[in-house]
MMTF fields as JSON, N, C-alpha, C and O atoms, coordinates in Angstrom:
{
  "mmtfVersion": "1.0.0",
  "mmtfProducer": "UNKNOWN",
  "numBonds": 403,
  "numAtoms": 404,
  "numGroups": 101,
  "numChains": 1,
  "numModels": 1,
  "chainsPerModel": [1],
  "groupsPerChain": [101],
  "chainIdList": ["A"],
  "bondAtomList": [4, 2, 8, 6, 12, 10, 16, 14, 20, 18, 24, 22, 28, 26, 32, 30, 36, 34, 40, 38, 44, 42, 48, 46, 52, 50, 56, 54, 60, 58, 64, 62, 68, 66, 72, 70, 76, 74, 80, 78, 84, 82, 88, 86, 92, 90, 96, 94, 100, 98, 104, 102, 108, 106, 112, 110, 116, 114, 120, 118, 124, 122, 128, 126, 132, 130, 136, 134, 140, 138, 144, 142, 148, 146, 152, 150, 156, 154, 160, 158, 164, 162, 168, 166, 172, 170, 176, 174, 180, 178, 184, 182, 188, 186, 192, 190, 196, 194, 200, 198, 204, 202, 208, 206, 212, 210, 216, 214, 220, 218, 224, 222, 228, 226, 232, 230, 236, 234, 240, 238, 244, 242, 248, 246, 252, 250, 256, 254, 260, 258, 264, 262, 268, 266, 272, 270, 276, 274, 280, 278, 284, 282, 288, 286, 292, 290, 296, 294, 300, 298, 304, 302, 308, 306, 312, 310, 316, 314, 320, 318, 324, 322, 328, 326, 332, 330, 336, 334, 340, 338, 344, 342, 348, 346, 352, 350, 356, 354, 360, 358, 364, 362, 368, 366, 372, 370, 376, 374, 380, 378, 384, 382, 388, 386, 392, 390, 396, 394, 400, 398],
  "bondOrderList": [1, 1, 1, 1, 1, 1, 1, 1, 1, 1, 1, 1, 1, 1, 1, 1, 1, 1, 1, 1, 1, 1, 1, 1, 1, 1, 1, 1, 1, 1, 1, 1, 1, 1, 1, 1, 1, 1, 1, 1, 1, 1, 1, 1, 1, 1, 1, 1, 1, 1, 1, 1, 1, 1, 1, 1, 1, 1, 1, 1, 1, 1, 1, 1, 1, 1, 1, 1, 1, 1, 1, 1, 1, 1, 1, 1, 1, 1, 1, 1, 1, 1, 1, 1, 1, 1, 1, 1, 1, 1, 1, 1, 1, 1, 1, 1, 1, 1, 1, 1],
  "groupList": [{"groupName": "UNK", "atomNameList": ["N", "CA", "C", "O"], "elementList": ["N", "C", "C", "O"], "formalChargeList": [0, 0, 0, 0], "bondAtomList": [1, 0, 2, 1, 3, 2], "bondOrderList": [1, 1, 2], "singleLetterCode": "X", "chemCompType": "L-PEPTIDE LINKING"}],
  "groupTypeList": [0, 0, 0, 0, 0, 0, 0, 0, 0, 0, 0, 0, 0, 0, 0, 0, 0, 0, 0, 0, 0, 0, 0, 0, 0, 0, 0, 0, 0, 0, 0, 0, 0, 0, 0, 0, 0, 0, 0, 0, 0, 0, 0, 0, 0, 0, 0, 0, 0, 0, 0, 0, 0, 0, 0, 0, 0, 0, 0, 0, 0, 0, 0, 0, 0, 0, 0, 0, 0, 0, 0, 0, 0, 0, 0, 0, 0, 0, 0, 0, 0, 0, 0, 0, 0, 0, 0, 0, 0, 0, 0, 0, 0, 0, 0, 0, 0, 0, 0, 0, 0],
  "groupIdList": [1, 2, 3, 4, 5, 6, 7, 8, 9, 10, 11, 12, 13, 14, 15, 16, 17, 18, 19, 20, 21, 22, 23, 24, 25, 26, 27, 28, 29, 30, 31, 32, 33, 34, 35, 36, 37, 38, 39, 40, 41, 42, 43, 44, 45, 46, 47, 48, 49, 50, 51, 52, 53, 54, 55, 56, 57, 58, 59, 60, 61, 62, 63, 64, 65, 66, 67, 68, 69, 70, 71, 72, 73, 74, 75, 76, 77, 78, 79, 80, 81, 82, 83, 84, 85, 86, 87, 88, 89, 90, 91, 92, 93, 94, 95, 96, 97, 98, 99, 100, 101],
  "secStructList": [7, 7, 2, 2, 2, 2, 2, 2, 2, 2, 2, 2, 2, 2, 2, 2, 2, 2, 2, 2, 2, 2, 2, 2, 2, 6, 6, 6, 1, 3, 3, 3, 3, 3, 3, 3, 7, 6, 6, 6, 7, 7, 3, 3, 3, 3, 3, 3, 3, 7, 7, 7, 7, 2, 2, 2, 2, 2, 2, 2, 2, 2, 2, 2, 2, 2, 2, 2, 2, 2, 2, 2, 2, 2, 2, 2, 2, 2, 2, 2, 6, 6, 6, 6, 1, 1, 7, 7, 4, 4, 4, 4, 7, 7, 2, 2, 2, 2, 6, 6, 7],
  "xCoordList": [31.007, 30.29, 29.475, 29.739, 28.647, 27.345, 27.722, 28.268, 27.049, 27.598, 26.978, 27.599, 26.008, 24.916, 26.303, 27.044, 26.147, 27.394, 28.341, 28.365, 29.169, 30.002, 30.184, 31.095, 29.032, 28.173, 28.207, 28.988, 27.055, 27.038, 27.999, 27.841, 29.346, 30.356, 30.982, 31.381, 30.939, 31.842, 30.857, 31.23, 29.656, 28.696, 29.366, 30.042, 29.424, 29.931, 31.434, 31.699, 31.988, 33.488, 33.311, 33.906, 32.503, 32.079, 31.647, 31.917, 30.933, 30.259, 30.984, 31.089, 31.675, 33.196, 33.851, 34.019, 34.175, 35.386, 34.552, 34.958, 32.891, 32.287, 32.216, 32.378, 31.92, 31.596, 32.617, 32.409, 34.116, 35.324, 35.069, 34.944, 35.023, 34.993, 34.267, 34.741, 32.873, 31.737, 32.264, 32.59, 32.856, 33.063, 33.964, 33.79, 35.028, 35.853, 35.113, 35.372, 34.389, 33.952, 33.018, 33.148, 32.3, 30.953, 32.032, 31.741, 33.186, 34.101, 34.304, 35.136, 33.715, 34.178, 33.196, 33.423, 31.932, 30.649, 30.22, 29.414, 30.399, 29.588, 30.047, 30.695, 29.934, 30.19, 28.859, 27.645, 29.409, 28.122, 28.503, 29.348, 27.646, 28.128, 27.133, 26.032, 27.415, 26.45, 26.172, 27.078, 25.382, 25.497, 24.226, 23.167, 24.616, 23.482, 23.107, 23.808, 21.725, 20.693, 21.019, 20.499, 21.68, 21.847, 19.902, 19.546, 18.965, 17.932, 16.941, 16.279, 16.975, 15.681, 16.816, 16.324, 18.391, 19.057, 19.121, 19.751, 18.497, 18.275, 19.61, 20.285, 19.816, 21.428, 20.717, 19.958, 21.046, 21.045, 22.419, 23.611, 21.814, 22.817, 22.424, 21.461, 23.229, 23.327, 24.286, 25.27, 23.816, 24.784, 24.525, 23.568, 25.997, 26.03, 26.896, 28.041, 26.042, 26.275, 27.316, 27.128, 28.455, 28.945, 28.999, 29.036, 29.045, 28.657, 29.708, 30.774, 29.677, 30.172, 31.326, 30.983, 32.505, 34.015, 33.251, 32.241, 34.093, 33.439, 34.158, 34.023, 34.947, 35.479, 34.112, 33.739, 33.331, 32.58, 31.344, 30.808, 31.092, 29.782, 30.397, 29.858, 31.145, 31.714, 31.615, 31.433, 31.669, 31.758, 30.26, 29.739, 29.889, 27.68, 27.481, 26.78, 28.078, 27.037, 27.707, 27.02, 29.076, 29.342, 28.792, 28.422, 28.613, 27.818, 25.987, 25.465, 25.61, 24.434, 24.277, 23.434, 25.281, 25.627, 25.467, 24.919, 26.227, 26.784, 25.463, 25.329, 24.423, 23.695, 22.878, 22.845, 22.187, 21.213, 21.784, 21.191, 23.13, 23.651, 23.211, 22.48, 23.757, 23.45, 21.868, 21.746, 20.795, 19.896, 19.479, 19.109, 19.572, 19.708, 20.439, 19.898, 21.371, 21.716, 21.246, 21.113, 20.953, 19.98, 18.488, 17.834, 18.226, 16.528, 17.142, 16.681, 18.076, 18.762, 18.905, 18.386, 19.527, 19.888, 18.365, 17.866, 17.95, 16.129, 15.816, 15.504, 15.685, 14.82, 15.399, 14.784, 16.741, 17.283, 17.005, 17.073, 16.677, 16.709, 15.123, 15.127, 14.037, 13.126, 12.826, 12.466, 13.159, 13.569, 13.984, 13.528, 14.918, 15.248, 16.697, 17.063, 17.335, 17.761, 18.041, 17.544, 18.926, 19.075, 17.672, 16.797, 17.542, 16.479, 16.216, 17.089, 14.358, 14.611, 14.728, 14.488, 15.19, 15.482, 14.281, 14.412, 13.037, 11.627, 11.975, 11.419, 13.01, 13.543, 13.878, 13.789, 14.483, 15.835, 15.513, 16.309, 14.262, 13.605, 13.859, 13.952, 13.96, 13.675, 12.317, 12.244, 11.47, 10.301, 9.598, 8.4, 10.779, 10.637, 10.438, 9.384, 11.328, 11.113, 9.939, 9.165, 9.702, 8.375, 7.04, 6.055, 7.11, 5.192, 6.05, 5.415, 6.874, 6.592, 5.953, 5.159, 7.126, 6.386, 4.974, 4.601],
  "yCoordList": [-2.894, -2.226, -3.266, -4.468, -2.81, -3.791, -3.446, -2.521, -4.936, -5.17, -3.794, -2.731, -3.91, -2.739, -0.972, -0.47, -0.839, 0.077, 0.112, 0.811, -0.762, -1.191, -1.05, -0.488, -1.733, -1.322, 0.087, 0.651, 0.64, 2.24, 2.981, 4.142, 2.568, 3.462, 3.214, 4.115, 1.989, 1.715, 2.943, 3.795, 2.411, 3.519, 4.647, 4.794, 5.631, 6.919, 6.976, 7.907, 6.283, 6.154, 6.469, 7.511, 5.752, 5.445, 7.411, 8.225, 7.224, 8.969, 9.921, 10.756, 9.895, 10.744, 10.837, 11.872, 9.822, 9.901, 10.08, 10.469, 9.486, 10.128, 11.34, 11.842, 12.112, 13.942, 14.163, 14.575, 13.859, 14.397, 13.901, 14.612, 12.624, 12.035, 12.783, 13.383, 13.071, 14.005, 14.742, 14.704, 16.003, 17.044, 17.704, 18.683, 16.478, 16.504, 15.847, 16.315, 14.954, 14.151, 15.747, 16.395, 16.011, 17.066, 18.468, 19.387, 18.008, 19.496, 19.219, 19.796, 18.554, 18.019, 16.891, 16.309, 16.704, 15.784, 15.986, 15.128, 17.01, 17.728, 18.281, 19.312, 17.967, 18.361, 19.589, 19.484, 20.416, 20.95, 22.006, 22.892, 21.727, 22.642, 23.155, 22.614, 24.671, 25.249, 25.706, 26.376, 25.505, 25.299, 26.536, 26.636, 27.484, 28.066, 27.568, 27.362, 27.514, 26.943, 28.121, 29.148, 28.328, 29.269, 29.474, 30.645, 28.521, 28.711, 29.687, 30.582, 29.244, 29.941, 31.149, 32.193, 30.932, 31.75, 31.517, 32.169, 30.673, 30.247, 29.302, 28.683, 29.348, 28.735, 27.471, 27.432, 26.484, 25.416, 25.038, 25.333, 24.421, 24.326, 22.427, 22.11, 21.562, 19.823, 19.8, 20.527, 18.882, 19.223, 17.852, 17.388, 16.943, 15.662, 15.456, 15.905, 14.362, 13.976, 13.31, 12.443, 13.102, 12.004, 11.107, 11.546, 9.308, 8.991, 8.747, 8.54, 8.721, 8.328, 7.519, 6.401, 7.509, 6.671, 5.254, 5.291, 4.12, 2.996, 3.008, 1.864, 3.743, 4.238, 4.428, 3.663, 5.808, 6.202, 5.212, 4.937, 4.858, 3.498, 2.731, 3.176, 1.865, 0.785, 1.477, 0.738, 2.807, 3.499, 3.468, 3.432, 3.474, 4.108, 2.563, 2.269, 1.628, 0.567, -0.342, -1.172, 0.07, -0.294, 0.517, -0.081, 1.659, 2.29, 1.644, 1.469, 1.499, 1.051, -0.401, -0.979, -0.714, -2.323, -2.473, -3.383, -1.046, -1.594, -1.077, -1.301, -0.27, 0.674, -0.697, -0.957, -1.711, -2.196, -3.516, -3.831, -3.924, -4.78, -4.299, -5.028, -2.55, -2.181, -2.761, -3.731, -2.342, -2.687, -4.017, -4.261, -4.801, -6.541, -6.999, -7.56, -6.588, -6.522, -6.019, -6.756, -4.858, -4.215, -4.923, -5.035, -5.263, -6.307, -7.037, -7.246, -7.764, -9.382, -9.024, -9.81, -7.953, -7.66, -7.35, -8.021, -6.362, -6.482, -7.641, -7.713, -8.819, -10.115, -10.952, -11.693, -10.602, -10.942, -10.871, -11.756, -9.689, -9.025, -8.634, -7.871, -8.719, -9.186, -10.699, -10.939, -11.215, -12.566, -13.179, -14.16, -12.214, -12.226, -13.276, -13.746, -13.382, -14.497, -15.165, -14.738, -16.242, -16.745, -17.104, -17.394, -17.054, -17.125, -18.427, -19.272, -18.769, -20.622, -20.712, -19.835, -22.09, -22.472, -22.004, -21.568, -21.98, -21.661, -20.462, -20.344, -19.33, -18.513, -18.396, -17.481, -19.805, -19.926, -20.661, -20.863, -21.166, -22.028, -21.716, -20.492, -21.881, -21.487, -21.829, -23.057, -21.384, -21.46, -22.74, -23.02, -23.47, -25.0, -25.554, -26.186, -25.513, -26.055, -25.613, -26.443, -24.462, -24.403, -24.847, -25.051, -24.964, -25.776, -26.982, -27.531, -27.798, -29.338, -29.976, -30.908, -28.398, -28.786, -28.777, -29.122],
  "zCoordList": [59.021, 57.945, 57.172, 57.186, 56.621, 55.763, 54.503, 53.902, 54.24, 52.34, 51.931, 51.953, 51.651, 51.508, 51.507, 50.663, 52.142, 52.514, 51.526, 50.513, 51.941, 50.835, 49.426, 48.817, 48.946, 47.815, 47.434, 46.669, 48.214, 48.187, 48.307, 47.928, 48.88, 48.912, 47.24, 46.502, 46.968, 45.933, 44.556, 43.749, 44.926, 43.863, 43.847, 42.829, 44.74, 45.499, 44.629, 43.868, 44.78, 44.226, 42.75, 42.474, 41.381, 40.509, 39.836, 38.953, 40.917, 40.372, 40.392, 39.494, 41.621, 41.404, 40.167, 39.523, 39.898, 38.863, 37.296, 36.2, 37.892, 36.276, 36.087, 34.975, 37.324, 37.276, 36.435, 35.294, 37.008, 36.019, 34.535, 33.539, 34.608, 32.806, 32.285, 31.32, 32.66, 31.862, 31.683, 30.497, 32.426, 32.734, 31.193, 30.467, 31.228, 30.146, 28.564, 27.455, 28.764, 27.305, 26.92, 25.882, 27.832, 27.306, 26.383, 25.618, 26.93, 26.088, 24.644, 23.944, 24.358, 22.873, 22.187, 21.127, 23.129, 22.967, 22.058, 21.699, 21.234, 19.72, 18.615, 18.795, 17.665, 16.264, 15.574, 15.745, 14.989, 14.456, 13.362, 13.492, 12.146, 10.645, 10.415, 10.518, 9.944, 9.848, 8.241, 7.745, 7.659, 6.146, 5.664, 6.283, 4.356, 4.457, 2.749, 1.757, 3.014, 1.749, 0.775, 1.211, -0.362, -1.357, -1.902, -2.036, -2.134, -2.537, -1.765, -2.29, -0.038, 0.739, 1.432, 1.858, 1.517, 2.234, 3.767, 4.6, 3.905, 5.342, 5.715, 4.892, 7.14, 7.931, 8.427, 9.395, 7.672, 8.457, 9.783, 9.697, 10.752, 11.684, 12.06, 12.759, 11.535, 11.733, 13.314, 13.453, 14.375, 15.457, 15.168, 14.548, 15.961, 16.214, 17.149, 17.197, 18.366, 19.34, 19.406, 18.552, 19.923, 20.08, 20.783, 21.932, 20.767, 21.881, 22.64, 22.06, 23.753, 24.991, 25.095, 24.709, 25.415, 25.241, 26.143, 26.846, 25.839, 26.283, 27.485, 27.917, 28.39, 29.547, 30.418, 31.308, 29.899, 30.495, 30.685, 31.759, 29.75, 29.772, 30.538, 31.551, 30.971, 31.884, 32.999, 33.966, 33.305, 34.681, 34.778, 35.893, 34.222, 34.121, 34.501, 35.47, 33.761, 34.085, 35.761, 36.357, 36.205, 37.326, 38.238, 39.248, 38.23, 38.836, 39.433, 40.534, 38.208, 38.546, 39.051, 39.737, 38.516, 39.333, 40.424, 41.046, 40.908, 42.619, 43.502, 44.705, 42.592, 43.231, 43.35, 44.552, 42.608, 42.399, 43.98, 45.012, 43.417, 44.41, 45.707, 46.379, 46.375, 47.518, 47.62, 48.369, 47.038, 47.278, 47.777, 48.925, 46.851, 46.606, 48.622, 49.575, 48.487, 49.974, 51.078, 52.055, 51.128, 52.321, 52.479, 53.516, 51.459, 51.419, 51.779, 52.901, 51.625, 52.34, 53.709, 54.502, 54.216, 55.418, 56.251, 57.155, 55.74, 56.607, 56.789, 57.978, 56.217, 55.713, 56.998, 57.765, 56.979, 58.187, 59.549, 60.402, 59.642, 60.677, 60.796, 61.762, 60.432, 60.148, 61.335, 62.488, 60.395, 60.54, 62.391, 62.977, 62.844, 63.72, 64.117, 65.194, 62.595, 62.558, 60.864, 59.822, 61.023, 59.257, 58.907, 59.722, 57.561, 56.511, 56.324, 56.124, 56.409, 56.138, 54.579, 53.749, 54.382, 52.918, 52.333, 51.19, 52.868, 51.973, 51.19, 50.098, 51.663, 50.916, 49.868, 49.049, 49.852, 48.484, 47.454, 46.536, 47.484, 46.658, 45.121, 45.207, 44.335, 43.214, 42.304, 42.277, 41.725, 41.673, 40.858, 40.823, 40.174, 40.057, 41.255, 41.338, 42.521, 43.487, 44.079, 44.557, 44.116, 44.583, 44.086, 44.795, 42.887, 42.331, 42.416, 41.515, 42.696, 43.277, 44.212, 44.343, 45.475, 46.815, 47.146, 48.267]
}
């Protein structure tokens, strides 16, 4: 199996278990009072969001982690294979090294 894969499965794993977290945070994501103006008679209605348990954000941002990693890897793996073969160091340069050369 390829890193890439790997990656993407672990993503796959991540979203799973967020569908449920959402599923449950969105049951209780909101506050909201509904107040009426004695002057115009009119119902005000204030809703407030709540944000997100720091559970769910650590899942959002491993998520996108692993998604960006899959990527980062599958371009490594083409480049390869591309390539026909390992990558020359001209690859790995870092761009100091490169305006010397």
């Amino acid at each position: 199996m390829h890193n890439y894969e790997l990656k993407l499965r672990r993503a796959a794993e991540h979203l799973a278990v967020l569908d449920e977290q959402i599923d449950d945070w969105m049951d209780g994501a909101h506050r909201y009072v509904a107040e009426l103006d004695s002057q115009s008679g009119k119902k005000h209605v204030i809703v407030k969001v709540l944000n997100p348990p720091v559970a769910l954000r650590l899942l959002i941002g491993g998520c996108l982690h692993n998604l960006r990693s899959a990527l980062d890897n599958l371009a490594y793996e083409l480049a390869v294979e591309h390539q026909r073969g390992p990558l020359p160091d001209r690859y790995f340069e870092t761009s100091d090294e490169s305006r010397r050369a």
